[in-house]
N, C-alpha and C positions, 0 to 999 in steps of 0.2 A: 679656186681649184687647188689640189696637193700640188706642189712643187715637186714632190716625186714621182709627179704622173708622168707616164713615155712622151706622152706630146709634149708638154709642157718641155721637158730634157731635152729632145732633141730637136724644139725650136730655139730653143735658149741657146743652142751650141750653136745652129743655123743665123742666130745672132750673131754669134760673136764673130764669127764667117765674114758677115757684110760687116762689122766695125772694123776687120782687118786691114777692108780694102779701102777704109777712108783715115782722110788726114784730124790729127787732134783737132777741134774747134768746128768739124764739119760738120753741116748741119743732117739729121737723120729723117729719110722719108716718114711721109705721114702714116697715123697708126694701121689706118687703109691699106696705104701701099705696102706696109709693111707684112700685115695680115696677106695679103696676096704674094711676098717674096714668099715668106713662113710657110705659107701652103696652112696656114692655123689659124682661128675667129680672132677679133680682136679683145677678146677679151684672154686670151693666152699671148697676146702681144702684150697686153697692159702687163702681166703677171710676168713676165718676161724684163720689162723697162723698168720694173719695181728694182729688180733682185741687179738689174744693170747697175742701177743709181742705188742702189745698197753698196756698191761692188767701188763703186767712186768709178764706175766706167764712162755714165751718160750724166749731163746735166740735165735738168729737167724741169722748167719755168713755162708756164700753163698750158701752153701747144707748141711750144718750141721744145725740141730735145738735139742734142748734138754731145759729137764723143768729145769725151775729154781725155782720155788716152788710148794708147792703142792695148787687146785683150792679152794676158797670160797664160799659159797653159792651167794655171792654179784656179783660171777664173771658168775653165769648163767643168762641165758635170759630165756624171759617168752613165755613157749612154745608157740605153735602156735595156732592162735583161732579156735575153734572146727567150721567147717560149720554149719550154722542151717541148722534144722531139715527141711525137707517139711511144716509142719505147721508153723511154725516160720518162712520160707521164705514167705508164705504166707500174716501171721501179718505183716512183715515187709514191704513189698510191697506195702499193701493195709494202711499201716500208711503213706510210703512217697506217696502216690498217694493223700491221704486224707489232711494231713497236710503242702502238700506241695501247692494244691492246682493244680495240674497236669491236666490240662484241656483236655475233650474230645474230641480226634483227632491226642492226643501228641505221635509225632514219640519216640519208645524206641531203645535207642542202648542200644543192648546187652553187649559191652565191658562196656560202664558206669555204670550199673545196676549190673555186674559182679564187679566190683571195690566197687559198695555201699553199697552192701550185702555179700563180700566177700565168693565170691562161683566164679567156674569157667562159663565159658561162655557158654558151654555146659549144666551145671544143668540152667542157666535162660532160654534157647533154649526150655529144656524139661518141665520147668516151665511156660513161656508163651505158649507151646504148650497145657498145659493141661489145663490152665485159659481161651485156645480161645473153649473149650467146652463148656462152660459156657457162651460165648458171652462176656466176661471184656476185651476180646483183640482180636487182626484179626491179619494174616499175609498180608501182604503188597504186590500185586503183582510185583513188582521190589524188594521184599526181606525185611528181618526185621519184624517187627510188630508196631501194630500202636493203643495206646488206646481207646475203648470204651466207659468207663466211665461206673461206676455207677450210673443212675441217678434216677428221680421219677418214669419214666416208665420202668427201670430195677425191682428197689425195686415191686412195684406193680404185676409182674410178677411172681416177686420170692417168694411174700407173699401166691397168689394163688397156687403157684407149690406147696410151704410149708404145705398150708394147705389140700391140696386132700394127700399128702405123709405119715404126721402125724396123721389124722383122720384115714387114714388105717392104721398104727399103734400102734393107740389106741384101735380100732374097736377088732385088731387080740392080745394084751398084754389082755386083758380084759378075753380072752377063754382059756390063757395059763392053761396049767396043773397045779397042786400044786408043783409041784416037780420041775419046770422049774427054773432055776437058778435067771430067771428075777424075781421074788418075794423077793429074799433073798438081789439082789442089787435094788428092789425098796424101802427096811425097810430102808436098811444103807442109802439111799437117804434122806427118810424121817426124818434119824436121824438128818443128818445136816440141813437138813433145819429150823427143829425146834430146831437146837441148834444155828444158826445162827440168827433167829428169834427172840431169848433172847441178842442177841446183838447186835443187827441191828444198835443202834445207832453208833455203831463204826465203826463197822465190813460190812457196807452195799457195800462197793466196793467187797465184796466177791464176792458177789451175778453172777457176769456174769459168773466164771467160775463154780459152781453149778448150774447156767441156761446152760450152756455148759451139763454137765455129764448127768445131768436128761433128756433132750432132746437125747441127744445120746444114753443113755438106752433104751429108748422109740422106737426109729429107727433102735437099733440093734435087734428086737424083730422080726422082717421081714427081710429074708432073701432073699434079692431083690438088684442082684445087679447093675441093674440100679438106683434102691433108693437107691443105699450106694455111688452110681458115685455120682447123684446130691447132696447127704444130706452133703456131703462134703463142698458146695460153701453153701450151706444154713447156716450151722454153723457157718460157717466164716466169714459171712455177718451179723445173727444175734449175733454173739457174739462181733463183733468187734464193733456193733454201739452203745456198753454201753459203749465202752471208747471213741468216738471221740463224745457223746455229757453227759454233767453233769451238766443240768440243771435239776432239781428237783430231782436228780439221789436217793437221800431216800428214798423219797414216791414212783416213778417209782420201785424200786427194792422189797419195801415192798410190793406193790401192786402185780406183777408180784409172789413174793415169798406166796402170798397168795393164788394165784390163784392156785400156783402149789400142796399147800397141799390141795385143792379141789379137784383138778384129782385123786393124791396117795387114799385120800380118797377114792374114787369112783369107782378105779382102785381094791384098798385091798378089796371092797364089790363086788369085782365080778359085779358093775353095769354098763353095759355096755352102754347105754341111757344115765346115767351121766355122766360115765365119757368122752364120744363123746362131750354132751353138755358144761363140765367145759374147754375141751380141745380148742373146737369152741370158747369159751366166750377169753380164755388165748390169743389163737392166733390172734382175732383178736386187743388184747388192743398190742398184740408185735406189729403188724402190725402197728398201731396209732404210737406207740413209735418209731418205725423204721422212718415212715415217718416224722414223727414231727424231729427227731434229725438230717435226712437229709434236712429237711425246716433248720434247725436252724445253718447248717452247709453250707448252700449256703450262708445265710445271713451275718455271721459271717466273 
C-alpha cells in the first residue's frame, strides 16, 4: 500500500503513541494485537513496522520485534488532509474547470476528480449530482457525467433568477420587526464595510468575501427553501468571478462596496422603494461585471 495513504499515516502516528509508553528493549505486541490497538489489518501494521525499523526505532528478528528507542517528533508524519468542506469542493471544482480551461461537453471521470480533490469517489458522485440541479453538469446516458459549462447564456439566466430572488428579499428585510436578529447582523455588516472603505487601497481583495456575507444575510431573511436551494449556485458563481477576473478589481469593488452602503442605508430607514431601487441599480452593475469578467476570461 502508498505510505501516503490516510490510514497508513495515522496508524503509523498511533504507533508511535504505544512506543512512547514502553521502555527501550521492550518487547512489542503481536502483529494481531497490534492490528486490533491500530484499529487497521495487519497488513498496514506490517507497512508500518517496515518504515519503524527503517527509522532505527524497532528491531526486528523473525517474530520478535521490540523498541529500541523512544520516538521523535521528526519520526511522525503529517496527518492526513482534512477533505474539503462542500463549499470548498465547490471553489475547487469551479477553479479547475475555469483555469484549466475545461471546455463544454468535457466527459468527467469520477476516479480523476476524486484523486484531484482528494475526496472519495462517492462525495464527487453526490457532488456532481447536486451541481446537475443547477444545469453546470448532466449525467450521461451510458453513465458518468458530462460538462455543461458556464457560459454567457448560463450567466444571463442566472443574473435574472438572481435578481427576481433578491428583490424579494429585499422587498420582505425592509418590513422586518425591530427585534428581528437581521438588523443587529445588518449594523455589524455595515461596520465593515465602512471599516474596510477606509482601507480599500490595500485591503480591496477583501471585498468578495463581504460581498459574499451581505448578500447571504439579505437571502437568509426569506425562508424559502427553494431560494436557499438555488441562492447556493448563485453565490458561488457570483463570488467566485472576483477572483478569476482582476482587471480594474479597485474601482469594480469600491464601486460595488458603495453601492451596498446605499441599500444598508435605505434598508436602516425602513425605506422600502429605496432600498428595492439601490438594490436594482447594485445588481444590475454585478450583472455588467459578471459578464464583462466572463468576456475577459474567454479572451484571455
Amino acid at each position: 500500500m502508498s505510505r501516503t495513504d490516510e490510514r497508513f499515516r495515522a496508524a503509523h502516528n498511533r504507533f508511535l503513541d504505544l512506543c512512547a509508553t514502553l521502555t527501550p528493549g521492550a518487547p512489542l505486541p503481536s502483529e494481531l494485537g497490534m492490528a486490533g490497538a491500530l484499529g487497521v489489518s495487519r497488513t498496514v501494521v506490517r507497512a508500518v513496522l517496515e518504515r519503524a525499523r527503517g527509522l532505527g526505532l524497532i528491531a526486528w528478528e523473525g517474530r520478535a520485534k521490540r523498541v529500541i528507542r523512544a520516538p521523535l517528533p521528526a519520526d511522525r508524519l503529517e496527518p492526513p488532509r482534512k477533505p474539503p468542506s462542500p463549499p470548498e469542493l465547490e471553489r475547487q471544482f469551479l477553479d479547475w474547470v475555469l483555469r484549466c480551461d475545461v471546455a463544454p461537453g468535457t466527459v468527467l471521470n469520477v476516479a480523476d476528480l476524486a484523486r484531484r480533490f482528494q475526496v472519495t469517489p462517492h462525495v464527487v458522485q453526490e457532488f456532481l449530482a447536486a451541481l446537475g440541479r443547477f444545469g453546470l453538469v448532466e449525467r450521461r446516458a451510458r453513465g458518468g457525467w458530462r460538462l455543461l459549462g458556464f457560459t454567457l447564456e448560463y450567466a444571463l439566466e442566472l443574473c435574472e433568477f438572481r435578481m427576481m430572488l433578491e428583490l424579494n428579499a429585499v422587498a420582505h428585510a425592509a418590513t422586518l420587526p425591530e427585534a428581528h436578529p437581521f438588523w443587529a447582523e445588518l449594523s455589524a455588516l455595515e461596520a465593515r464595510h465602512i471599516a474596510l472603505a477606509a482601507q480599500m487601497e490595500t485591503r480591496f481583495h477583501d471585498f468578495s468575501l463581504l460581498d459574499e456575507a451581505f448578500h447571504r444575510a439579505l437571502a437568509g431573511t426569506v425562508q424559502n427553501r427553494f431560494a436557499a436551494e438555488f441562492q447556493k449556485v448563485i453565490a458561488l458563481i457570483f463570488h467566485y468571478h472576483f477572483q478569476w477576473d482582476k482587471s480594474d478589481e479597485r474601482a469594480r469593488n469600491t464601486a460595488a462596496l458603495t453601492e451596498h452602503l446605499g441599500l444598508i442605508a435605505a434598508l436602516k430607514a425602513r425605506d422600502r422603494a429605496g432600498a428595492l431601487k439601490a438594490a436594482e441599480e447594485h445588481l444590475a452593475t454585478a450583472k455588467q461585471t459578471l459578464l464583462q469578467s466572463l468576456r475577459g476570461h474567454a479572451k484571455g
